[in-house]
N, C-alpha and C positions, 0 to 999 in steps of 0.2 A: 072754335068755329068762326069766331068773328077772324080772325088772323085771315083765314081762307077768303070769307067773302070781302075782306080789305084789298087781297091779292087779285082775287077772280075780277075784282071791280076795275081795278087799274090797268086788267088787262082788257075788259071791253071796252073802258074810257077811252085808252091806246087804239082797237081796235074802231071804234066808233070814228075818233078823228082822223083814224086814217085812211077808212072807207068813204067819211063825209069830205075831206079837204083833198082828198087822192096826192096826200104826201107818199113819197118815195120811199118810205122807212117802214121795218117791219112794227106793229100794231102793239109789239109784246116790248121792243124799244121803246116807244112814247110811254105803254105805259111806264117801262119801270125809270124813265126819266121822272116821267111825275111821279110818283111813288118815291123817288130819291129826294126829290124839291120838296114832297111834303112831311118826311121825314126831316130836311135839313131846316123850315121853318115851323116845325110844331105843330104840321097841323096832324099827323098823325105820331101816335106816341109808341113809342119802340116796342114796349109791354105789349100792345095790342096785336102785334105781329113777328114776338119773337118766336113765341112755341111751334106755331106753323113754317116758320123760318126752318127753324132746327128740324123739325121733322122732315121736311123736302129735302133739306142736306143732308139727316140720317139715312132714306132712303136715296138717294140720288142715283146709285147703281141702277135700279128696276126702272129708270127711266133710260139707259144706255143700251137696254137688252134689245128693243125691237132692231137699233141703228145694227149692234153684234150681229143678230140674226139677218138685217137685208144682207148685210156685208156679206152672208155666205153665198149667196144668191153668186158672187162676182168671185166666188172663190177661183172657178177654173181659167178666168179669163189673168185672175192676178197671177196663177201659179204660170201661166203662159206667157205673160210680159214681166216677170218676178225681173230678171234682168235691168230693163229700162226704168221699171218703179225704183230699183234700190239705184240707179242710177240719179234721175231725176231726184228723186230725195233728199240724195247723199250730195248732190250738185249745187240745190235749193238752199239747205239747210247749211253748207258753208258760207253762201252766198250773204244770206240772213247776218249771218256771223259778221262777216269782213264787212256788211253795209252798218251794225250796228258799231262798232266798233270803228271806224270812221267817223262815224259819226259822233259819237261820244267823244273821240278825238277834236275833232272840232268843235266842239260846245264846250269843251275843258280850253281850250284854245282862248275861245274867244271871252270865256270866264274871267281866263288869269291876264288876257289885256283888260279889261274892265276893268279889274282890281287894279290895278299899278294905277299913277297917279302922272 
């Protein structure tokens, strides 16, 4: 139980400064940045929040269902532009591809001038 309320806490911390400083960031961000920072300097100990950890990723499915379920809600409209979706997609996700992959090309690039002397 302490795991939970370690979690729940960092999520109104989050939530708190983000409603009090009207930052631009979602509430569940801040917090788990903080939660990350005080994980990385000790102020909170791993032990305290691993079991709660593991259990959220044991069940992590039954957090997915409500998103499956709106999703049917649009089933007719996707089976109606099924065409432009597998387009768009398919157009996207090469895209992704050739921009990664340039890019990495270039970062290996400017690596291996570094190195030489």
């Amino acid at each position: 139980m302490l795991g939970f309320s370690i979690l729940i806490g960092y999520y109104v911390l989050g939530w708190v400064i983000q409603t009090g400083l009207q930052v631009p960031i979602p509430a569940n961000v801040i917090g788990l940045i903080l939660f990350t920072m005080s994980l990385f300097f000790k102020i909170i100990k791993l032990e305290w929040v691993e079991e709660a950890g593991e259990f959220l990723i044991k069940h992590m499915l039954l957090f997915f269902i409500p998103f499956v379920v709106g999703t049917m809600v649009f089933f007719p409209y996707i089976g109606a532009n099924a065409v432009q979706l597998l387009v768009s997609l398919f157009v996207s996700t090469i895209g992704v591809l050739m921009i990664t992959g340039w890019s990495v090309k270039l970062l290996k690039g400017k690596e291996k001038s570094n190195e030489s002397p």
